[in-house]
C-alpha positions in Angstrom: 0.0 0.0 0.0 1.0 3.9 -0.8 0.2 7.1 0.4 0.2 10.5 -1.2 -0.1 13.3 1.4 -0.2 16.6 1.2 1.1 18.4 4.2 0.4 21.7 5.1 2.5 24.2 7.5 0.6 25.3 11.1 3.0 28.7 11.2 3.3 29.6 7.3 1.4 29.4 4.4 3.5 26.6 3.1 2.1 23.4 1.8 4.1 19.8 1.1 3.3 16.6 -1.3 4.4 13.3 -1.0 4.7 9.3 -1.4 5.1 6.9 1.2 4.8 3.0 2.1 4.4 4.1 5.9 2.4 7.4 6.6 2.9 7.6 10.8 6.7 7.4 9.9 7.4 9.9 7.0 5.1 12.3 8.8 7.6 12.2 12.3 10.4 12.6 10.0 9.2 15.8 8.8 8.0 16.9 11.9 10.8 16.1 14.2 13.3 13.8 12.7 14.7 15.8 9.6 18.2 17.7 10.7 18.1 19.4 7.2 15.6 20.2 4.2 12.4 21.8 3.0 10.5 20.5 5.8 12.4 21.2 8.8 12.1 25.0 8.0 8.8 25.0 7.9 7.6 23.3 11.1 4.9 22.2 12.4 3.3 20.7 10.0 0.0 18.6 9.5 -1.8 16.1 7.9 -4.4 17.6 5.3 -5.1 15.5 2.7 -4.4 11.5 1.9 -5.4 9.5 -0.5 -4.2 5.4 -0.9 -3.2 3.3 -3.2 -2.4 -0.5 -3.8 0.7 0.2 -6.9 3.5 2.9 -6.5 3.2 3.5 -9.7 -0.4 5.1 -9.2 0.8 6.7 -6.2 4.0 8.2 -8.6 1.5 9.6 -10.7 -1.0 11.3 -8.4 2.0 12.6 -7.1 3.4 14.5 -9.8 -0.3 15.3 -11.1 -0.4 17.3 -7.3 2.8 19.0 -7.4 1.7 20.5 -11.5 0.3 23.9 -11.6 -2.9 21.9 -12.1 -2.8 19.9 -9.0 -1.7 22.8 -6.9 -4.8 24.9 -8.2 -6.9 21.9 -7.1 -5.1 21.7 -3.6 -5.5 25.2 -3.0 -9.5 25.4 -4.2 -10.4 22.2 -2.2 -8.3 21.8 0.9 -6.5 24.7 1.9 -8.6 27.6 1.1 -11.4 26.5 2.9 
């Protein structure tokens, strides 16, 4: 099983995609784990959106549809500007 989560940052206006095999873990390493990166600077951060799938390969592509102007335009219209 795969995860694509979108992340989005409690103290700026910052949001985050990605893959993962294990959700609980990737989201500690961004959150307190990572000594350097995009993520760390950006702290707290939180769970917005997830979506599951059974191939990586889906999961790949969702993931790159998100992080295309297209996909960003649909984050921001359904789950952060709310």
């Amino acid at each position: 099983m795969f995860v694509v989560y979108i992340l989005k940052s409690l103290s700026f206006d910052k949001i985050y995609i990605g893959y993962t095999s294990n959700l609980i873990q990737r989201f500690y390493s961004h959150n307190q784990f990572a000594t350097k990166g995009y993520t760390r600077r950006y702290r707290p951060w939180e769970v917005i959106h997830v979506e599951v799938f059974r191939f990586k390969k889906e999961a790949l592509k969702r993931e790159k549809f998100l992080k295309s102007g297209a996909g960003r335009k649909w984050i921001y219209s359904k789950l952060v500007n709310q």
